[in-house]
N, C-alpha and C positions, 0 to 999 in steps of 0.2 A: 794731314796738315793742310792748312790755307796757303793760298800768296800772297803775299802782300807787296806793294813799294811804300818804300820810306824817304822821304824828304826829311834829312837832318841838317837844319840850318845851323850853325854854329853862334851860339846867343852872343858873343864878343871876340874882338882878333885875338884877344889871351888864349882863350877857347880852343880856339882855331891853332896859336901855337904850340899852347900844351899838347894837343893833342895829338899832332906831326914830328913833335918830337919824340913825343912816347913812341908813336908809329916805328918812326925808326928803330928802336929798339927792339922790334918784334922780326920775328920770322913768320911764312905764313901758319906754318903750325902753332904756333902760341895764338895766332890770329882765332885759327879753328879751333882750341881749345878753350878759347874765352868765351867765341860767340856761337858755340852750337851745343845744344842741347836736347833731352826727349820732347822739349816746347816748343822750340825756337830753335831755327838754324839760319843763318847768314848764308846765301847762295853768291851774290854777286855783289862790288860794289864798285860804283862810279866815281870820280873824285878827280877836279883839276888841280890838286895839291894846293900849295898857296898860296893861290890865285885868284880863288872863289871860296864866299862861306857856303856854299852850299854842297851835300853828297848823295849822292842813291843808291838806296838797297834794295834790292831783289833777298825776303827773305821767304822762310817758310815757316809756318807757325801755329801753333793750336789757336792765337787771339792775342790782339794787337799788345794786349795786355801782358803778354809772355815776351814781346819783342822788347819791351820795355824794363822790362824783370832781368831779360839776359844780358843786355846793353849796361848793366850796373852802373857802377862807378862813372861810365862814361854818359849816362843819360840825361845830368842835368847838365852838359855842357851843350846840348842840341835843344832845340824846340821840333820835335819829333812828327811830322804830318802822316801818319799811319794809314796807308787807304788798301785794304782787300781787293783783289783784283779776278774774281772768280773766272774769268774767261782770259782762258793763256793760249793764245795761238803760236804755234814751236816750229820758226823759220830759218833757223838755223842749215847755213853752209855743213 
């Protein structure tokens, strides 16, 4: 799989609330049961709650077009900026 970051801007504050609400009703295993797959898997994600439309993913992916497919239901609530990142430097504490 590739890496990718995602830039998911949330297309309206509705968007934005549905989507925090549903949030809360998740554990992170429901989380990892939605967004990972043999295609796509969701590594990390960024997010000031509801404070910003804006969130970032750290995914891993056979093609941007997989990250899109696994994000279902929730993909036409973002305007999704997909960008491959072939060079991972790993600086980790």
């Amino acid at each position: 799989m590739k890496d990718y970051i995602v830039t998911h801007t949330f297309k309206n504050e509705e968007a934005r609330k549905q989507y925090f609400e549903m949030a809360e009703t998740f554990t992170v295993d429901d989380i990892r049961s939605l967004l990972k797959n043999e295609n796509a898997s969701v590594q990390m994600n960024w997010n000031a709650g509801t404070n910003d439309m804006t969130m970032y993913c750290w995914w891993k992916a056979n093609s941007a077009e997989a990250i899109t497919e696994t994000l279902g239901e929730m993909a036409p609530m973002f305007e999704n900026e997909v960008r491959e990142m072939p060079n991972v430097i790993d600086l980790q504490d």
